[in-house]
C-alpha positions as CSV (number, residue, x, y, z in Angstrom):
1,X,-77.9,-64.5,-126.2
2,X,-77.5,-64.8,-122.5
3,X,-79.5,-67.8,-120.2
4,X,-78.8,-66.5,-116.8
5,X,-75.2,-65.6,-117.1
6,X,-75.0,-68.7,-119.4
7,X,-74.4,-69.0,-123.4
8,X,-76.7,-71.4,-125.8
9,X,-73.9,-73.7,-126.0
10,X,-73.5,-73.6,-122.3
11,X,-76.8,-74.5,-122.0
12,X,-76.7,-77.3,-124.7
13,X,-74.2,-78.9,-123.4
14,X,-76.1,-79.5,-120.4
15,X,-78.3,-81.9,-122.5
16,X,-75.7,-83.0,-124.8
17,X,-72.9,-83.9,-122.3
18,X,-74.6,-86.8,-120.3
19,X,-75.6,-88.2,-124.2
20,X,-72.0,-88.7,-125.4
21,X,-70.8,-89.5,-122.0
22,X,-73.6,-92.6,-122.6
23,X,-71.7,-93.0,-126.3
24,X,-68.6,-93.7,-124.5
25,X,-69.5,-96.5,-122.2
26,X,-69.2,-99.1,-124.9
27,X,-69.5,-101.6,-121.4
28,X,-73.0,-100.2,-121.4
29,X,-74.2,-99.2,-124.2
30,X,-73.1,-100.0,-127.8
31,X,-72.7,-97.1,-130.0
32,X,-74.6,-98.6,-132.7
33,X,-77.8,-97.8,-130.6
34,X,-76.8,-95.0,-129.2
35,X,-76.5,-93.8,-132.5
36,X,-80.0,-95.0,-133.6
37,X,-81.2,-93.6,-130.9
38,X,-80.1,-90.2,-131.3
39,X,-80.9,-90.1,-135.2
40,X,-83.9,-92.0,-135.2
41,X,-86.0,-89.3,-133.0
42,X,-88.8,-86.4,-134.0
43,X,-88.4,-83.5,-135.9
44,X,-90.8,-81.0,-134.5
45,X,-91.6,-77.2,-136.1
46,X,-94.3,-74.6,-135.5
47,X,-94.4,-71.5,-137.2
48,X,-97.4,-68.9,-135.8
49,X,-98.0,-65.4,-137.2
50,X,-99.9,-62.8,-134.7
51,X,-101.0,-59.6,-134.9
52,X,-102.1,-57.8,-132.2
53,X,-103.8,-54.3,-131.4
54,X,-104.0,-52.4,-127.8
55,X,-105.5,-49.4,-127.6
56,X,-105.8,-47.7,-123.8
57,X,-108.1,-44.3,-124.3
58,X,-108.7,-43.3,-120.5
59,X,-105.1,-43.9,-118.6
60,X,-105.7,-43.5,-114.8
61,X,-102.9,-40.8,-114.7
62,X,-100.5,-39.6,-116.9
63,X,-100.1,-39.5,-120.3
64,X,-102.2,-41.4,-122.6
65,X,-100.1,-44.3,-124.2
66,X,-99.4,-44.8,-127.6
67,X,-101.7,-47.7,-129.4
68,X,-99.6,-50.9,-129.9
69,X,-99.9,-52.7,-133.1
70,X,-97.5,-55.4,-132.6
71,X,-96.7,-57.7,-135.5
72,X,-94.8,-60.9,-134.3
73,X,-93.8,-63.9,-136.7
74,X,-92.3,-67.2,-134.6
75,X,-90.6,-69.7,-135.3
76,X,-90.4,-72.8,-133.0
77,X,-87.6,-76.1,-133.7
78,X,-87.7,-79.2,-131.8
79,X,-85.8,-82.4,-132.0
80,X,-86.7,-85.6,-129.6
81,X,-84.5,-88.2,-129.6
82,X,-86.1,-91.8,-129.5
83,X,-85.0,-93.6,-126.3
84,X,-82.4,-96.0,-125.6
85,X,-82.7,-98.1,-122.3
86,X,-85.1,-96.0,-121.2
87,X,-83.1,-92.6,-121.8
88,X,-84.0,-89.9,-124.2
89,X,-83.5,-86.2,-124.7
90,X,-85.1,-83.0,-126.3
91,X,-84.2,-79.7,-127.3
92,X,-86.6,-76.9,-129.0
93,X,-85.6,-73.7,-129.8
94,X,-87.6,-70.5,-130.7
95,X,-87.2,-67.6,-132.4
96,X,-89.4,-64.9,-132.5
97,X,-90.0,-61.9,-135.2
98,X,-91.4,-58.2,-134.5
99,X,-91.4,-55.0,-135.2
100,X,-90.9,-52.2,-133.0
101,X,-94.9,-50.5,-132.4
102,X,-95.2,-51.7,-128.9
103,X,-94.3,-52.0,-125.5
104,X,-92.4,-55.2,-124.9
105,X,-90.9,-54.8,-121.8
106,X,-87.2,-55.1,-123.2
107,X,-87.6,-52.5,-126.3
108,X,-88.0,-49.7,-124.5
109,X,-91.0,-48.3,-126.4
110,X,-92.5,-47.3,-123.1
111,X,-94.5,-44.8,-124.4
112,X,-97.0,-47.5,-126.0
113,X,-99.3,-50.3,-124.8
114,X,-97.7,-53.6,-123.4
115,X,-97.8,-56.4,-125.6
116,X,-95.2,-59.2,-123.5
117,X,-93.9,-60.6,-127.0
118,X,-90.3,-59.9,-127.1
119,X,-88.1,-60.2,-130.2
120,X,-85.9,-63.0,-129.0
121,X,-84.4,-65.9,-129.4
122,X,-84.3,-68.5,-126.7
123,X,-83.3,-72.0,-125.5
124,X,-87.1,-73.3,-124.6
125,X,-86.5,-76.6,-123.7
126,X,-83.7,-78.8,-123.1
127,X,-83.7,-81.7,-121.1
128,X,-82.7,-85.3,-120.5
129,X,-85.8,-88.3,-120.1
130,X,-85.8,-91.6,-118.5
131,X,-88.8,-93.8,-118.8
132,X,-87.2,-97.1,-117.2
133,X,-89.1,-97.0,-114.3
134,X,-92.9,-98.9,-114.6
135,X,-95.5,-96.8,-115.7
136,X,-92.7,-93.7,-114.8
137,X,-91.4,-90.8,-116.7
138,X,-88.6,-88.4,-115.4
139,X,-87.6,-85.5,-116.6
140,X,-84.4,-83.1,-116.3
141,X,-83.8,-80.1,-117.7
142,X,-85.1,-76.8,-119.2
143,X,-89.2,-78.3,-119.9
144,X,-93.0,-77.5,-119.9
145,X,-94.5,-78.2,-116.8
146,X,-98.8,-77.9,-117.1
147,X,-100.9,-79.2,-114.2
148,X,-104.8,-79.5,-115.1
149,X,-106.2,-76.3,-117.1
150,X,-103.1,-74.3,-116.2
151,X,-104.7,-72.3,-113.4
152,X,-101.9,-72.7,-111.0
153,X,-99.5,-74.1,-113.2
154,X,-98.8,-73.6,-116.6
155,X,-97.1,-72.9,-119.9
156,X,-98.8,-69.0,-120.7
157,X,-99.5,-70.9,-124.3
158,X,-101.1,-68.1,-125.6
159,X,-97.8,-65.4,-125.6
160,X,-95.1,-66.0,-128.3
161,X,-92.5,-67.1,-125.9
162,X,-93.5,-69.8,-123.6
163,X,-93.4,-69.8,-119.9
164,X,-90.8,-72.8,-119.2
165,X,-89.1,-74.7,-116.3
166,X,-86.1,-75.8,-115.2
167,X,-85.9,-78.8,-112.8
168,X,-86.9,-82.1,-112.6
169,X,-90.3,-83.6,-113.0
170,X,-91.5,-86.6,-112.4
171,X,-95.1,-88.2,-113.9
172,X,-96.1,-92.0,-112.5
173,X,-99.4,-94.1,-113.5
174,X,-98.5,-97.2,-111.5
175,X,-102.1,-96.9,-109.8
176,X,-105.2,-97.7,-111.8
177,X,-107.0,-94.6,-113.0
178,X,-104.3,-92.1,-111.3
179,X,-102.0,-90.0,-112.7
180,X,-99.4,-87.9,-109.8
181,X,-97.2,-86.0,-111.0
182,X,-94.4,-83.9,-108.9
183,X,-91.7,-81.7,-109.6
184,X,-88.6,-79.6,-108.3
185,X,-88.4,-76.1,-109.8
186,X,-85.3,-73.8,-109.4
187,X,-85.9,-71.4,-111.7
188,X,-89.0,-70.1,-114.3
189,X,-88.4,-69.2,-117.6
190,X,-90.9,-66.1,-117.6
191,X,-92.3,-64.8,-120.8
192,X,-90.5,-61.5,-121.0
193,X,-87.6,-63.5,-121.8
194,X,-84.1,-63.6,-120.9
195,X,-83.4,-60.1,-122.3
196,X,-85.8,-58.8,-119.1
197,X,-83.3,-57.4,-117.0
198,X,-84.1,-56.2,-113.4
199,X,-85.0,-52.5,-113.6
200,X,-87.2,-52.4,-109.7
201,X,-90.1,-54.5,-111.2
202,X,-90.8,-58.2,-110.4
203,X,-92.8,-58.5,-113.1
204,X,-90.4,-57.7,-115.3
205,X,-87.6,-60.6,-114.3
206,X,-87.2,-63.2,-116.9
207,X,-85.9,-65.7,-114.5
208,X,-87.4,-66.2,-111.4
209,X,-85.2,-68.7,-109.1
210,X,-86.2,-70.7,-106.5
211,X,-86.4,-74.0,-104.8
212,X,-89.7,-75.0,-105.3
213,X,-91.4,-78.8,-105.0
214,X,-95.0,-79.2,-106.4
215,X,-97.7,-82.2,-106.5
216,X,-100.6,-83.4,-107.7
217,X,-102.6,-86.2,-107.9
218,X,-105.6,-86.8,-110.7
219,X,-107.8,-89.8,-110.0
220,X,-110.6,-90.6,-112.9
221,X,-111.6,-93.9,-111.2
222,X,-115.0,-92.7,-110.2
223,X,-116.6,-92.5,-114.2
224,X,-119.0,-89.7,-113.7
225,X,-116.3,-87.6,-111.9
226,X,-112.7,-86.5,-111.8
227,X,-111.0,-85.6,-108.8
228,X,-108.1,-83.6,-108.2
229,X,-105.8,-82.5,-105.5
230,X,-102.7,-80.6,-105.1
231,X,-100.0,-79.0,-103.3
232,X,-97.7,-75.9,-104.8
233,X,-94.6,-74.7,-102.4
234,X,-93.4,-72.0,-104.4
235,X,-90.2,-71.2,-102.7
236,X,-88.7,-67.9,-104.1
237,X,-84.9,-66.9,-104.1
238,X,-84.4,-63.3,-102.5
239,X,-83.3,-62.0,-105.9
240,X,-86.8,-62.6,-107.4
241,X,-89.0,-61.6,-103.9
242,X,-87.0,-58.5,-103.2
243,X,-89.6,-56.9,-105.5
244,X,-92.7,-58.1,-103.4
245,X,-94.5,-59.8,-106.7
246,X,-92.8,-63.0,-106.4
247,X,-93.2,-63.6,-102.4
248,X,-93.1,-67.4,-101.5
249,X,-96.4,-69.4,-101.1
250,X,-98.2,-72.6,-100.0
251,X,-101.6,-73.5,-101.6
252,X,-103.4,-76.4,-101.0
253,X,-106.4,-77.4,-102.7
254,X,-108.4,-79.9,-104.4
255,X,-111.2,-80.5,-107.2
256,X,-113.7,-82.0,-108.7
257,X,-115.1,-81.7,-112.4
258,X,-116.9,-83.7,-115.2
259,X,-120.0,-84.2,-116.8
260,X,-123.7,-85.2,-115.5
261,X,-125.5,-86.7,-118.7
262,X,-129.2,-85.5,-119.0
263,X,-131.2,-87.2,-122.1
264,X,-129.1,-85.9,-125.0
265,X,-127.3,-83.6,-123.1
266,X,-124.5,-83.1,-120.6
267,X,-124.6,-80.7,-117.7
268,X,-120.8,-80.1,-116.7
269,X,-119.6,-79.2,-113.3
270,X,-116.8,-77.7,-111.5
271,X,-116.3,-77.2,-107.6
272,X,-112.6,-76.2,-106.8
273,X,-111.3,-74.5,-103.9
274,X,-107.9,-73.8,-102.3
275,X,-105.8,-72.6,-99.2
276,X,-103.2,-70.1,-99.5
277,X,-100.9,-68.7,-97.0
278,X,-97.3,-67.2,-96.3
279,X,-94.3,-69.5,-96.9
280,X,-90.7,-69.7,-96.3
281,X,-89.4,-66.8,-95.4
282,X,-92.4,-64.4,-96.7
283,X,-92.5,-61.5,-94.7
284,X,-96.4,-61.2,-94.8
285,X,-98.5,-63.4,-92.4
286,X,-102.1,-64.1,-93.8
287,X,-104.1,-66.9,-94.9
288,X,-106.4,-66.1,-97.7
289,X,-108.4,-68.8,-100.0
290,X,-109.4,-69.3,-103.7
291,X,-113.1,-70.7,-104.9
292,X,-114.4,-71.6,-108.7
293,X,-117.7,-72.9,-109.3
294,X,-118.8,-74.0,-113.1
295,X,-122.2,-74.9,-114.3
296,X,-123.6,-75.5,-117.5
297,X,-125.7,-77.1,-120.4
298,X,-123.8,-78.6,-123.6
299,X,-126.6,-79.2,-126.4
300,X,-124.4,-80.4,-129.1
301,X,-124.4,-77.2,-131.2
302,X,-123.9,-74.9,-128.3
303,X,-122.0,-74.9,-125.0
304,X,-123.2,-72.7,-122.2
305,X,-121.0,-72.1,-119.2
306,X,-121.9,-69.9,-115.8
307,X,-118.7,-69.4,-113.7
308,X,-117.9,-67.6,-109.9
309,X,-114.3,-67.5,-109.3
310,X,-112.9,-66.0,-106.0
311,X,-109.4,-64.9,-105.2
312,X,-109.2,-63.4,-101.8
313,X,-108.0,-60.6,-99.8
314,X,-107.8,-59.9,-96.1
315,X,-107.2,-56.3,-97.5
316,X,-103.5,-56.2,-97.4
317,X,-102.3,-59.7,-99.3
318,X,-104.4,-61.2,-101.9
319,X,-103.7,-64.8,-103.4
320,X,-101.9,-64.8,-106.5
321,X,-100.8,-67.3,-108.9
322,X,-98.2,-66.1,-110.6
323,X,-97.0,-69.9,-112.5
324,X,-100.3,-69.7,-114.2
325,X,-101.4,-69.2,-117.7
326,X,-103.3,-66.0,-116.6
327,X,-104.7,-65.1,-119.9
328,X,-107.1,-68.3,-119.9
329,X,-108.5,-66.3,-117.0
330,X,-110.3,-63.5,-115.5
331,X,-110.5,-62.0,-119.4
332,X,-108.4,-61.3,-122.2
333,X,-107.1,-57.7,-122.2
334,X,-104.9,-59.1,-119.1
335,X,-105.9,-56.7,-116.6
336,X,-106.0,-58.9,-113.8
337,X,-102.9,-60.3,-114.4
338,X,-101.8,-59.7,-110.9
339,X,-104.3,-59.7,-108.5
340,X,-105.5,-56.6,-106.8
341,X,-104.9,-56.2,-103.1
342,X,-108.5,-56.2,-102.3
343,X,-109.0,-59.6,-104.3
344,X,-110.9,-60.4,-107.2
345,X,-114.3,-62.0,-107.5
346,X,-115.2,-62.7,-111.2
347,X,-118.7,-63.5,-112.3
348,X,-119.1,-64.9,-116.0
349,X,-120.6,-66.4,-118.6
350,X,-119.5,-68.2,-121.5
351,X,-120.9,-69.2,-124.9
352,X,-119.8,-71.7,-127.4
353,X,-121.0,-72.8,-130.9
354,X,-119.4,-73.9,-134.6
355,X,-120.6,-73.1,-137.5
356,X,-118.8,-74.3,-140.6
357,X,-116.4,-75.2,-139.1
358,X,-114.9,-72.1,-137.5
359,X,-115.6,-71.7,-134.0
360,X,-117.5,-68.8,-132.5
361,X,-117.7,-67.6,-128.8
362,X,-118.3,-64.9,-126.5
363,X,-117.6,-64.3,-122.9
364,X,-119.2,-61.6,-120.4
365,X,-117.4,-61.1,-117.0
366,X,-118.0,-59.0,-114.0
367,X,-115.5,-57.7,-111.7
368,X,-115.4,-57.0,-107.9
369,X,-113.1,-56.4,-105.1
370,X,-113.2,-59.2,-102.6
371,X,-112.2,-56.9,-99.4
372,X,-114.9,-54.2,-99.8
373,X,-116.9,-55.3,-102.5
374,X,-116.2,-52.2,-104.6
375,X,-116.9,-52.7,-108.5
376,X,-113.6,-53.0,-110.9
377,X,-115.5,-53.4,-114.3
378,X,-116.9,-55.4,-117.1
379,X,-115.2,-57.0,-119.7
380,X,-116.7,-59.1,-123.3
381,X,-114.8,-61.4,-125.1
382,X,-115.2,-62.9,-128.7
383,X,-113.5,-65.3,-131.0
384,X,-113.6,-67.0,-134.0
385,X,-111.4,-69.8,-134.9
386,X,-110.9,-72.4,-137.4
387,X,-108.2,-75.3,-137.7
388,X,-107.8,-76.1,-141.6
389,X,-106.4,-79.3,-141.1
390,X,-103.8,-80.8,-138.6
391,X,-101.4,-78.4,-140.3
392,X,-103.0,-75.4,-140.3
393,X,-105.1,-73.1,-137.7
394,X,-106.4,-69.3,-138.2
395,X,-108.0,-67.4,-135.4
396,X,-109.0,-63.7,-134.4
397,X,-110.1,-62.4,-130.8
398,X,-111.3,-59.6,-129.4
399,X,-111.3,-57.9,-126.1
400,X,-112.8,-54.8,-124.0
401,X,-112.5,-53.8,-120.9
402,X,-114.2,-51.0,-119.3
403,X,-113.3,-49.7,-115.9
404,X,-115.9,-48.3,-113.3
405,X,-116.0,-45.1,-112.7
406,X,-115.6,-45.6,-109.0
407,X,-112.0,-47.8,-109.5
408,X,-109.3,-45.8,-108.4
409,X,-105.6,-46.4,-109.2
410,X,-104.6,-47.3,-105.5
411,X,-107.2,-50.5,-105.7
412,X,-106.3,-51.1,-109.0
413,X,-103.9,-49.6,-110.8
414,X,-104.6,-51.9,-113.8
415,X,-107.5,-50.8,-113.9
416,X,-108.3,-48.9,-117.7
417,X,-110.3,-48.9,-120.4
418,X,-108.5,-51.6,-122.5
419,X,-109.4,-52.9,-126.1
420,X,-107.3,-55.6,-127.5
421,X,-107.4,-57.6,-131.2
422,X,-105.8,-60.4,-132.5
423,X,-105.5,-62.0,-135.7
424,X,-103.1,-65.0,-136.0
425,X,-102.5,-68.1,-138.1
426,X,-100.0,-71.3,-137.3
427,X,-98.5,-73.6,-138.9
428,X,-97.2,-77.3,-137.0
429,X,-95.5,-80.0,-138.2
């Protein structure tokens, strides 16, 4: 297994090194706690079963695809050291499972539906910490990186192999009631994993590199409200925007959510909205923008959500956002994974309720084009979940999108009939 022309051990030793090197300044640091340090730490495991069914009935050209029935076990090891003077470590490590009835984007099964869970096995995190600072944590290394509900930053949680970062990160709460956190990125770990080589698609590089600083700034002083803002220079090496998915951007934005209490009941509220435009050495010049309003009612028993979320389009560059955890958004059969060059407004509604303890929702969305206002389709979501205990967690999702009939494959090439089901089961300890 191969991390960017580098070995695991290569890797490891990135973490590893600087740790012994530590060990052998007995001027410093006596071994004894060095070596309580690095055996007193935390064990971490997951283990998470999913199977998942894609079935595409009406391609927009060419043969119809095979149905994917992917059946993916992984397994997830992490050790945290405790710290010493202020310096700590981690490394986790995953593994993942499958068989071969689906498109993965490294098993050549091209002839069936995508599901973007490789059979792998990869270095996920790895880095160094150092807390020392007041109210400061650093971070350096291979590491999750999540800003607020992932939407321009995240993890992609919901895929086998995580989305991870390599850099360093910085998160300080020296002022009352704020929380800023920053980073440096040079590369992403994408989900498609290491063994994504470049075959002419950006979408299928499992590294993206670049140089890439990142901010933001959460304030919950106000009580009623909390208040974001943020700014993402994403900063892409040629290697990764030769393909024109991964062109550099600057977004700027800010937000402001919580919860407006009404008798019994809370009414919560979203207002977010953002400024994209070229960056670096981009080659396209536009300015496009991103809105998301949220309103609803939360009863106790039931949680009711109406949403409007806007990604715009001049008509030749859209915004993207391609650090986030996509599937949390826009619907779950992944269609609008990258946005369409005519944008992407999204109308839904959500619904929320538990009933012996499992969990039970459904979701409705309605998709336009921005530039032109053409229809895309309609898409409903529903899950069921239940957690056992702290231990143990069992789920099952479905998805199905139906395309216009107006949509054609130049606006929206991802745009077909897509039905998707999931059933899955974890285990953490």
């Amino acid at each position: 297994m191969k991390l960017k022309n580098r070995t695991l051990a290569q890797q490891m030793s990135l973490v590893f090194t600087p740790l012994a090197l530590l060990a052998l300044a007995t001027e410093a640091y006596s071994a004894d706690s060095f070596t309580e340090a690095l055996t007193g730490g935390k064990v971490s495991a997951n283990l998470q079963y999913r199977y998942e069914n894609v079935d595409q009935p009406h391609p927009a050209s060419g043969a119809r695809l095979k149905e994917a029935n992917a059946s993916t076990l992984r397994l997830r090891l992490g050790y945290e050291t405790a710290e010493y003077m202020g310096f700590g470590g981690m490394v986790q490590i995953e593994h993942i499972s499958a068989n071969d009835a689906y498109n993965s984007r490294v098993n050549g099964r091209t002839n069936y539906s995508v599901v973007a869970d490789a059979n792998v096995t990869e270095l996920n995190q790895a880095y160094l910490s150092y807390s020392g600072a007041p109210q400061t944590k650093l971070k350096f290394g291979r590491q999750l990186i999540r800003y607020d509900d992932d939407r321009w930053i995240g993890n992609v949680d919901w895929r086998q192999n995580h989305q991870t970062y390599d850099g360093l990160s910085a998160v300080n709460k020296s002022l009352p009631d704020t929380t800023i956190s920053a980073a440096f990125l040079t590369n992403v770990n994408r989900v498609f994993s290491d063994a994504s080589i470049d075959n002419g698609t950006g979408a299928l590089l499992g590294n993206h590199h670049m140089r890439s600083p990142l901010f933001n700034v959460n304030y919950k002083g106000l009580g009623f409200a909390e208040l974001v803002g943020y700014g993402y220079f994403l900063d892409y090496d040629p290697s990764a925007r030769a393909f024109g998915l991964a062109n550099s951007t600057k977004t700027l934005g800010g937000k402001i959510k919580g919860n407006a209490p009404v008798g019994d009941y809370k009414l919560p509220y979203l207002a977010e909205y953002a400024h994209q435009s070229d960056y670096k050495d981009n080659p396209n010049n536009y300015n496009v923008h991103y809105t998301r309003l949220e309103g609803g009612i939360d009863i106790n028993v039931a949680q009711f959500k109406l949403g409007y979320e806007l990604l715009s389009s001049n008509g030749k560059q859209s915004l993207s956002t391609p650090l986030a955890t996509l599937f949390a958004f826009n619907g779950w059969a992944d269609v609008f994974l990258v946005t369409p060059k005519n944008g992407l407004r999204d109308v839904y509604v959500s619904a929320r309720t538990t009933v012996a303890g499992v969990v039970l929702g459904a979701d409705y969305h309605d998709f336009k084009a921005d530039h032109g206002g053409n229809k895309y389709g309609t898409e409903y979501d529903l899950i069921a979940t239940k957690a056992i205990n702290k231990t143990y967690s069992v789920g099952s999702r479905y998805a199905r999108f139906r395309a216009d009939n107006a949509v054609d494959n130049v606006n929206c090439a991802a745009c077909i009939d897509t039905n998707k089901f999931w059933v899955y089961g974890s285990m953490n300890f």
